[in-house]
MMTF fields as JSON, N, C-alpha, C and O atoms, coordinates in Angstrom:
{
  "mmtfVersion": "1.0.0",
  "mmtfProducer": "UNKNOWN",
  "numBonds": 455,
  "numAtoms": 456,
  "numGroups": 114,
  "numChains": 1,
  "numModels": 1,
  "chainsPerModel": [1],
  "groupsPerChain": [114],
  "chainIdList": ["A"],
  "bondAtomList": [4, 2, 8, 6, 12, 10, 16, 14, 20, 18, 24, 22, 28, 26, 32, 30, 36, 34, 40, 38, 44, 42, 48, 46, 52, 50, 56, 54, 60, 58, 64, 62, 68, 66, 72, 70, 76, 74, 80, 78, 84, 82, 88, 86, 92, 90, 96, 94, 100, 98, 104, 102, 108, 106, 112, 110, 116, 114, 120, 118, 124, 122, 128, 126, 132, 130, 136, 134, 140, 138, 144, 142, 148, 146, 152, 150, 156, 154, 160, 158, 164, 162, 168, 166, 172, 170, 176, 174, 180, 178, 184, 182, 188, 186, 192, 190, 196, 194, 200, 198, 204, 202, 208, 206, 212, 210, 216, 214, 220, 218, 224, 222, 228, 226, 232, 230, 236, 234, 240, 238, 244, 242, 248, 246, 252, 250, 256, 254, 260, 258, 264, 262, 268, 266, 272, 270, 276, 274, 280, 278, 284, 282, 288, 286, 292, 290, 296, 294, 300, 298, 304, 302, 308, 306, 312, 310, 316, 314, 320, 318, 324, 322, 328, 326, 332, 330, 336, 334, 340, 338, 344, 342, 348, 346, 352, 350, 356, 354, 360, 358, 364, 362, 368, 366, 372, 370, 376, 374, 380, 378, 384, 382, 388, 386, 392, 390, 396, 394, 400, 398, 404, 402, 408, 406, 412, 410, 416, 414, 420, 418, 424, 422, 428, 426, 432, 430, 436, 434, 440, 438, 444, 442, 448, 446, 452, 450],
  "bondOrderList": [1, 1, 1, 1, 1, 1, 1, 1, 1, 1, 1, 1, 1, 1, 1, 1, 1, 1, 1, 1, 1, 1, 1, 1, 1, 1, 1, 1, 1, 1, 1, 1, 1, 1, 1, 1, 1, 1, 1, 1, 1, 1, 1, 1, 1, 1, 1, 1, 1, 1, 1, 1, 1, 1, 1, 1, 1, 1, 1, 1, 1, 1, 1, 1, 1, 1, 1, 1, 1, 1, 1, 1, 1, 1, 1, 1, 1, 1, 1, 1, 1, 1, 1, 1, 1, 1, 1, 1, 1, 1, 1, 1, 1, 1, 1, 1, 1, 1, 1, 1, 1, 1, 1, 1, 1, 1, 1, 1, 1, 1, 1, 1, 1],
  "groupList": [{"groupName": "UNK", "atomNameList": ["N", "CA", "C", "O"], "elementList": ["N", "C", "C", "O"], "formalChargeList": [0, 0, 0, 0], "bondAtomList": [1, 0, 2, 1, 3, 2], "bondOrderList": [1, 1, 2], "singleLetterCode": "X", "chemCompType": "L-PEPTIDE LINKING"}],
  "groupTypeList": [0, 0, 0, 0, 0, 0, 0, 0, 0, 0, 0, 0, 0, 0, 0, 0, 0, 0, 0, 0, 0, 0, 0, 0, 0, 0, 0, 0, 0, 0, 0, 0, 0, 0, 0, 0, 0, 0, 0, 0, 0, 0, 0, 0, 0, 0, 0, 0, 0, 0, 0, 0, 0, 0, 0, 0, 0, 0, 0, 0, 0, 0, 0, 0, 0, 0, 0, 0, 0, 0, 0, 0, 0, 0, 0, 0, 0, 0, 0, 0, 0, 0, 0, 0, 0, 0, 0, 0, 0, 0, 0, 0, 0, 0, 0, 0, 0, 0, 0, 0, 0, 0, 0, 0, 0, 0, 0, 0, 0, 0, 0, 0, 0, 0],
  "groupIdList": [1, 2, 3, 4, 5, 6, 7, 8, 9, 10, 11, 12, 13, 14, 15, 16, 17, 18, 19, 20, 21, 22, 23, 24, 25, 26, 27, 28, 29, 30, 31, 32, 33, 34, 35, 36, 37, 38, 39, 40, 41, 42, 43, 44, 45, 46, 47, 48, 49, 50, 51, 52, 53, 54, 55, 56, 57, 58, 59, 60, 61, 62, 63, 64, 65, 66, 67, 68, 69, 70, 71, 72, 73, 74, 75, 76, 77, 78, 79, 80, 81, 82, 83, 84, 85, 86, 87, 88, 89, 90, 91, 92, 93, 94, 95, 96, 97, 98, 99, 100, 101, 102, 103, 104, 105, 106, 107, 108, 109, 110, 111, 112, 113, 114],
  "secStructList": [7, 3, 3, 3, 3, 3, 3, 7, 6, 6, 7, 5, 2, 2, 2, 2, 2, 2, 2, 2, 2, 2, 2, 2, 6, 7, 6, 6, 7, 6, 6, 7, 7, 6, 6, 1, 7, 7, 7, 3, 3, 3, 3, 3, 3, 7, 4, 4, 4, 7, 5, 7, 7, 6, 6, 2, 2, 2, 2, 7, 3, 3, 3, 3, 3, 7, 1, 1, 6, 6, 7, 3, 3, 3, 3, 3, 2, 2, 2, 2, 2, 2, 2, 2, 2, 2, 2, 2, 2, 2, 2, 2, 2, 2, 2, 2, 1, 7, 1, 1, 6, 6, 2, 2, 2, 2, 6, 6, 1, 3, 3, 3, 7, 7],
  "xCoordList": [-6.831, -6.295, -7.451, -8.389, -7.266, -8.489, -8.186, -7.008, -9.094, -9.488, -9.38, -9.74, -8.841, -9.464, -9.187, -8.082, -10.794, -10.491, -10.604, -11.537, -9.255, -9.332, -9.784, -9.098, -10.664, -11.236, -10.52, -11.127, -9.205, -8.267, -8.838, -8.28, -10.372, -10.669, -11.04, -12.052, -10.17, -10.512, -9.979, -10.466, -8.868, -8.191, -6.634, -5.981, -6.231, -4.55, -3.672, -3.958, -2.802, -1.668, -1.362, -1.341, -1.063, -0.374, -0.947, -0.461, -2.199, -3.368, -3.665, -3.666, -3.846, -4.45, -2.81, -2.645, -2.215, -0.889, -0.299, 0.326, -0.65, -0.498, -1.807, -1.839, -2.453, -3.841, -3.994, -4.472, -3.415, -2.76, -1.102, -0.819, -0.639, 0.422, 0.287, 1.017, -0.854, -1.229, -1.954, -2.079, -2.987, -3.317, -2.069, -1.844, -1.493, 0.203, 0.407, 0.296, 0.585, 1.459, 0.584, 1.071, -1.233, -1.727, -2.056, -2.733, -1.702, -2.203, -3.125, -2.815, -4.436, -5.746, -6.403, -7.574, -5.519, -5.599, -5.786, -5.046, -6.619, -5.577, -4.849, -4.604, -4.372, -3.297, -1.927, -1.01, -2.101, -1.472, 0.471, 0.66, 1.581, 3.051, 3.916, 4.039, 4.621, 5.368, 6.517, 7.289, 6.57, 7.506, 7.206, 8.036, 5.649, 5.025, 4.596, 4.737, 4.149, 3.365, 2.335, 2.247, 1.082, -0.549, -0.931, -0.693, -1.447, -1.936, -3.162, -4.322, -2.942, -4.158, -3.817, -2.687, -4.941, -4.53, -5.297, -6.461, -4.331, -5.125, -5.092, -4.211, -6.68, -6.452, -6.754, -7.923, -6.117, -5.947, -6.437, -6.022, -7.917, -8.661, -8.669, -8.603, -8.717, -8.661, -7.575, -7.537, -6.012, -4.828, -4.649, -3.943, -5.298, -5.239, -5.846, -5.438, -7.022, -7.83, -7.508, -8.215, -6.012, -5.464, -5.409, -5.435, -5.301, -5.362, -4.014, -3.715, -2.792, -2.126, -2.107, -2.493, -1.846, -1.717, -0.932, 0.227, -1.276, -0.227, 1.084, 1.676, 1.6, 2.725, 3.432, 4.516, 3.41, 3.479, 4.06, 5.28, 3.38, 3.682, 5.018, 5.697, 5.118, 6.239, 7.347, 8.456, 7.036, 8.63, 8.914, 10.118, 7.965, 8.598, 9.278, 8.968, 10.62, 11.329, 11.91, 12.122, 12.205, 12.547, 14.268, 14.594, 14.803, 15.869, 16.695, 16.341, 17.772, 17.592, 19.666, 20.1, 20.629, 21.979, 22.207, 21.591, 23.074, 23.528, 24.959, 25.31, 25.564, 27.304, 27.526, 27.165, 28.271, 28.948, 29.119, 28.093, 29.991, 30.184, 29.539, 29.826, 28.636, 27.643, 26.296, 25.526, 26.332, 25.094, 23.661, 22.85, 23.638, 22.482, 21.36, 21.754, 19.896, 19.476, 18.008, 17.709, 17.32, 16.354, 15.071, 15.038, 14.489, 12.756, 11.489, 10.786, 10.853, 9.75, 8.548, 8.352, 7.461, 6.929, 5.619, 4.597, 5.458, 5.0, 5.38, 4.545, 6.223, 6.687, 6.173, 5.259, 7.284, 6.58, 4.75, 4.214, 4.266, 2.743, 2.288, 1.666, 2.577, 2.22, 2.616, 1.623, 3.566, 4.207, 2.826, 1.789, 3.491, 2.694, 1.848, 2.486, 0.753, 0.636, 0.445, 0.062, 0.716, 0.697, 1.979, 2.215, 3.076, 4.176, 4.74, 5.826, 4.129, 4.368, 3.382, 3.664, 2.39, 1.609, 2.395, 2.619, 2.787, 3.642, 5.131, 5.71, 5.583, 6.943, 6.72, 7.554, 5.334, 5.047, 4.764, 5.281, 3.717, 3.492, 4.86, 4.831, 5.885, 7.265, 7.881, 8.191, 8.028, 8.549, 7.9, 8.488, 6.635, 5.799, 6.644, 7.405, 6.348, 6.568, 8.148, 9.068, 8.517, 9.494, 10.71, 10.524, 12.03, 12.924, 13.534, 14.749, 13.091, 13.562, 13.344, 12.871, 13.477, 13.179, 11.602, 11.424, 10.92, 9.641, 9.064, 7.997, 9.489, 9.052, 8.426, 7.208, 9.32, 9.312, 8.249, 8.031, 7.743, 6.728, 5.793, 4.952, 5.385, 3.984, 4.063, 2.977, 5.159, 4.135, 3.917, 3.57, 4.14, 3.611, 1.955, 1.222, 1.835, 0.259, -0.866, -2.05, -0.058, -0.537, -0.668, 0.157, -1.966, -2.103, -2.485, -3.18, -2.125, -2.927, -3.139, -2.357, -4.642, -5.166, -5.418, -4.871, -6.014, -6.068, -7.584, -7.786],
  "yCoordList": [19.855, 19.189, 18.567, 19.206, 17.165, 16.79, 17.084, 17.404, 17.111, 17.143, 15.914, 15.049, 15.763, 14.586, 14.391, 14.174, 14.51, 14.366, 12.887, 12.09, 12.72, 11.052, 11.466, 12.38, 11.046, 10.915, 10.27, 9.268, 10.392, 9.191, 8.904, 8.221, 9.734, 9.251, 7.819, 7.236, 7.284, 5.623, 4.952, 3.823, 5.171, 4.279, 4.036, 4.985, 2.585, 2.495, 3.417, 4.132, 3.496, 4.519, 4.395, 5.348, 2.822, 2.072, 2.109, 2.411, 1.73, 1.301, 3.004, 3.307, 3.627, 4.852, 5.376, 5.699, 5.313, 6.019, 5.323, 5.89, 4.162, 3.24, 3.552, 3.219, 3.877, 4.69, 5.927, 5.999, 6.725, 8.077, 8.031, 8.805, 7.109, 6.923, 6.532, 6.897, 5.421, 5.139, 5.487, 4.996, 6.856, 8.165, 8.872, 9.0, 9.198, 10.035, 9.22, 9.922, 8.348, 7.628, 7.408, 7.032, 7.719, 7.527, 5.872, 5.327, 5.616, 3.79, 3.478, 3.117, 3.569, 3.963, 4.469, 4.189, 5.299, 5.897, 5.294, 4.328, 5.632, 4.677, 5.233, 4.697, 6.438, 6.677, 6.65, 7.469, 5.647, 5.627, 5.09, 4.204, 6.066, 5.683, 6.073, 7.173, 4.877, 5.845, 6.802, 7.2, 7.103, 7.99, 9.286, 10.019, 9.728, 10.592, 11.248, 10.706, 12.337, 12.578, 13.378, 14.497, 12.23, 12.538, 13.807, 13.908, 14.526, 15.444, 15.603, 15.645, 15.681, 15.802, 16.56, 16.7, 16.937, 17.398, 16.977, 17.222, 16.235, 15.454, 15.796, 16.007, 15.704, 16.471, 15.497, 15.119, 14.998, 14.428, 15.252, 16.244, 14.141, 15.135, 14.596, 13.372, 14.926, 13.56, 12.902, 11.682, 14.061, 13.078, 12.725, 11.739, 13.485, 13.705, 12.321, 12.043, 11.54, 10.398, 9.128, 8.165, 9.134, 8.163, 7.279, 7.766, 5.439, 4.593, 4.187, 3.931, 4.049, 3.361, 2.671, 3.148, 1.276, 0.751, 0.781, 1.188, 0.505, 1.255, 0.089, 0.346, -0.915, -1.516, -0.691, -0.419, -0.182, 0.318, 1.313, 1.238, 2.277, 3.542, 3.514, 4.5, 2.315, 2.064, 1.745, 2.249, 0.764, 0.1, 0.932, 1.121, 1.636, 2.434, 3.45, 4.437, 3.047, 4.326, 4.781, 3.869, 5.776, 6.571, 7.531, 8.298, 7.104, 8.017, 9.015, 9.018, 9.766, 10.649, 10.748, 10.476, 11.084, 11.109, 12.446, 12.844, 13.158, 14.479, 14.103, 14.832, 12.7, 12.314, 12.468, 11.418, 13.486, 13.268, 12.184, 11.719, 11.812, 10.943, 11.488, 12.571, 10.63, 10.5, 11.594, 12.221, 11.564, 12.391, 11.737, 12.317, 10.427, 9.481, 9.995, 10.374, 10.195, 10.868, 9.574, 9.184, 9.131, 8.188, 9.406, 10.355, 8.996, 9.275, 8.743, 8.682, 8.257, 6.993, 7.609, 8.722, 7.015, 7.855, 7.796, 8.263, 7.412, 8.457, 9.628, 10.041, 10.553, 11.517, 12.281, 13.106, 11.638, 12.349, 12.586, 13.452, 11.594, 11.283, 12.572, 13.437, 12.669, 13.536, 15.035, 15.683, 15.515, 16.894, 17.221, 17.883, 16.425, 16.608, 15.599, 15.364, 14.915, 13.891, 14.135, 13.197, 15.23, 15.529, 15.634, 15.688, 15.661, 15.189, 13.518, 13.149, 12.874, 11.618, 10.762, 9.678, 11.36, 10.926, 10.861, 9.886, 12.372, 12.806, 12.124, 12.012, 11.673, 10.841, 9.458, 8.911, 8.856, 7.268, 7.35, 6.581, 8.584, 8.213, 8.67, 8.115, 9.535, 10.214, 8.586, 8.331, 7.663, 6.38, 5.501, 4.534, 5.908, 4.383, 5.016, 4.315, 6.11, 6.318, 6.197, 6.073, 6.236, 5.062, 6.611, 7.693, 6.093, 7.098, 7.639, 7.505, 8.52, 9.216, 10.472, 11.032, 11.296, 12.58, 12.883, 13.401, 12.601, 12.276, 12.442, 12.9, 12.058, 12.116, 13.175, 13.159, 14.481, 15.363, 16.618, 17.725, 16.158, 16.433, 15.997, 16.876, 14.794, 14.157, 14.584, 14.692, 14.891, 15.411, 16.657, 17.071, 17.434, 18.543, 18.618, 19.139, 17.706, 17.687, 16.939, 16.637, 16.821, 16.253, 17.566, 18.48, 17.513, 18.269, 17.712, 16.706, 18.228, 17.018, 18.104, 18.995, 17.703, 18.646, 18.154, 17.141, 18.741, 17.972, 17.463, 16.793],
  "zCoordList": [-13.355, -12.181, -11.401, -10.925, -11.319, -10.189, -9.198, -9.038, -8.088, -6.462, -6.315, -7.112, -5.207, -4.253, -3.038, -2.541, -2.248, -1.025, -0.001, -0.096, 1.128, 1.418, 2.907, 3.367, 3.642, 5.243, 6.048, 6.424, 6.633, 7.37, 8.84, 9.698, 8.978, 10.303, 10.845, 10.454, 11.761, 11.898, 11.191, 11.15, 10.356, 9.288, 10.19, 10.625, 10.349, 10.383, 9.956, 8.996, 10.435, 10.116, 8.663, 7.884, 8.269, 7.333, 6.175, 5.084, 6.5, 5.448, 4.477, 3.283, 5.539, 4.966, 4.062, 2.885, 4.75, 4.052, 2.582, 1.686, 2.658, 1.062, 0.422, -0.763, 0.695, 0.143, -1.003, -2.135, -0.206, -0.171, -1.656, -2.57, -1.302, -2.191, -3.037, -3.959, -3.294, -4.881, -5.556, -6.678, -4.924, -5.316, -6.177, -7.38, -5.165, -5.61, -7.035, -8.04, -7.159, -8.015, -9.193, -10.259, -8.986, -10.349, -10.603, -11.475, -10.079, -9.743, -10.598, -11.733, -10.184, -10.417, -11.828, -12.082, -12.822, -13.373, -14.803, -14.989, -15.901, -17.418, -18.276, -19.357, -17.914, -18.238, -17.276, -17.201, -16.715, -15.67, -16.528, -17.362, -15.866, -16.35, -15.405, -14.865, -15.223, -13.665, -13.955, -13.083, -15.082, -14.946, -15.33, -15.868, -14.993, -15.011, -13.304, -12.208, -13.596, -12.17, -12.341, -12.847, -11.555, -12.304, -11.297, -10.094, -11.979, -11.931, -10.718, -11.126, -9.409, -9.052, -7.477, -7.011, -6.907, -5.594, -4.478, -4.158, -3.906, -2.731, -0.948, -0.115, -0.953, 0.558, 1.551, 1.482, 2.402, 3.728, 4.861, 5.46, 4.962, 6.328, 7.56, 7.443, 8.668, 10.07, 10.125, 10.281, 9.931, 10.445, 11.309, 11.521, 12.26, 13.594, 14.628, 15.756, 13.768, 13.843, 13.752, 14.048, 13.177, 12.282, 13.449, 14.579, 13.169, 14.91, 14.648, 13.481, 15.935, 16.174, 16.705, 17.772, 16.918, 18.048, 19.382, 19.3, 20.288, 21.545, 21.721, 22.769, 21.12, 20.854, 19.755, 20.271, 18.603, 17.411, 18.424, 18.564, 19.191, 19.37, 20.744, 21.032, 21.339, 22.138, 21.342, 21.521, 20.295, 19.69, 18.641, 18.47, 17.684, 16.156, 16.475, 17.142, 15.754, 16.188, 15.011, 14.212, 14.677, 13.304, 13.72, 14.626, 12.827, 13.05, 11.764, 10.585, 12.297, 11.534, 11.68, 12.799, 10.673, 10.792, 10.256, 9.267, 10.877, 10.083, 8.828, 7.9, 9.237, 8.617, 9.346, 9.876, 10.72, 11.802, 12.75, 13.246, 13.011, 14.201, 15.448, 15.957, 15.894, 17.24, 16.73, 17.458, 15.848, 15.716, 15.047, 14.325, 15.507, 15.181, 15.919, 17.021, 15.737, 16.474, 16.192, 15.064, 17.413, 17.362, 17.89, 18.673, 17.323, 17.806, 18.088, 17.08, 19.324, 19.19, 18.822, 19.31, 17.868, 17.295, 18.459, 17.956, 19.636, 20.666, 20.903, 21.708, 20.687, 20.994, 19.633, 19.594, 18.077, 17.302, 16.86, 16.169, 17.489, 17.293, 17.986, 17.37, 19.14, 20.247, 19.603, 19.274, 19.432, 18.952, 17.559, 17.531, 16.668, 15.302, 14.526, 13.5, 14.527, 13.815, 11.884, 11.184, 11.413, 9.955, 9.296, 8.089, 10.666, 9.823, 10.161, 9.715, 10.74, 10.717, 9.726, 9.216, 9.599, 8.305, 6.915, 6.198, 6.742, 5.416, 5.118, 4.037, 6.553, 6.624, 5.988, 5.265, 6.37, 6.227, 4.558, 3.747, 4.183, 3.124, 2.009, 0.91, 2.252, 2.051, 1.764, 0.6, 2.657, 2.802, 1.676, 1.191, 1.292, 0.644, -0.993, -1.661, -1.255, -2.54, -3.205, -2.397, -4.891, -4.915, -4.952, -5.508, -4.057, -4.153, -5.07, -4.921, -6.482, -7.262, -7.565, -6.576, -8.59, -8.813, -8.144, -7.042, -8.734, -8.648, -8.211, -8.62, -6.444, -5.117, -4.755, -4.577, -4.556, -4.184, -4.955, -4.462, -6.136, -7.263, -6.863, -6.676, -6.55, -5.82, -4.529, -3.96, -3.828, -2.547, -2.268, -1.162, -3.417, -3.789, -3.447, -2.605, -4.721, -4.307, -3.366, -3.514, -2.506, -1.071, -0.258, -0.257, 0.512, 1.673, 2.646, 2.498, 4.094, 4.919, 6.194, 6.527, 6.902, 7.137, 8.904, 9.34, 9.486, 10.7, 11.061, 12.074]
}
């Protein structure tokens, strides 16, 4: 199993998190097949560092539905930024990667650290 460690201190939210995902995905790799999942374990250091911009952090808003009627639930990610910034990291990069089995196998081997 490789290591690998990524420094997100001073990096965009965005940038670093498509970073991070084509790590996940083996991109990089020459044995690279997407319907594999490469083997490696990657550690995310300085989530905590990551830059938003202060427009970004007024307008992005993330939401969340249980199926019930009225139970739409919005969140601006000032608030989530503020509470936790390692699970809004893990959400963005959760978002970049492609929605199948798969997913949930690669972010296995994601850690992200503060």
């Amino acid at each position: 199993m490789k290591k690998i460690v990524y420094d997100a201190a001073n990096q965009p939210l965005g940038r670093a998190a498509s970073e991070v995902a084509k790590v996940l995905l083996g991109k990089g790799e020459l044995d690279y097949a997407p319907n594999r999942v490469f083997s490696c374990e990657l550690t995310v250091r300085n989530a905590n560092k990551l830059k938003i911009s202060a427009k970004k952090l007024q307008q992005k808003e993330y939401f969340t539905h249980s199926g019930y009627i009225g139970n739409l639930r919005r969140y601006q990610l000032k608030d989530l930024a503020a509470a936790d910034m390692k699970k809004v990291f893990y959400r963005v990069v959760r978002g970049m990667l492609p929605a199948n089995k798969l997913r949930n196998e690669r972010l296995k081997n994601l850690k992200i650290e503060s």
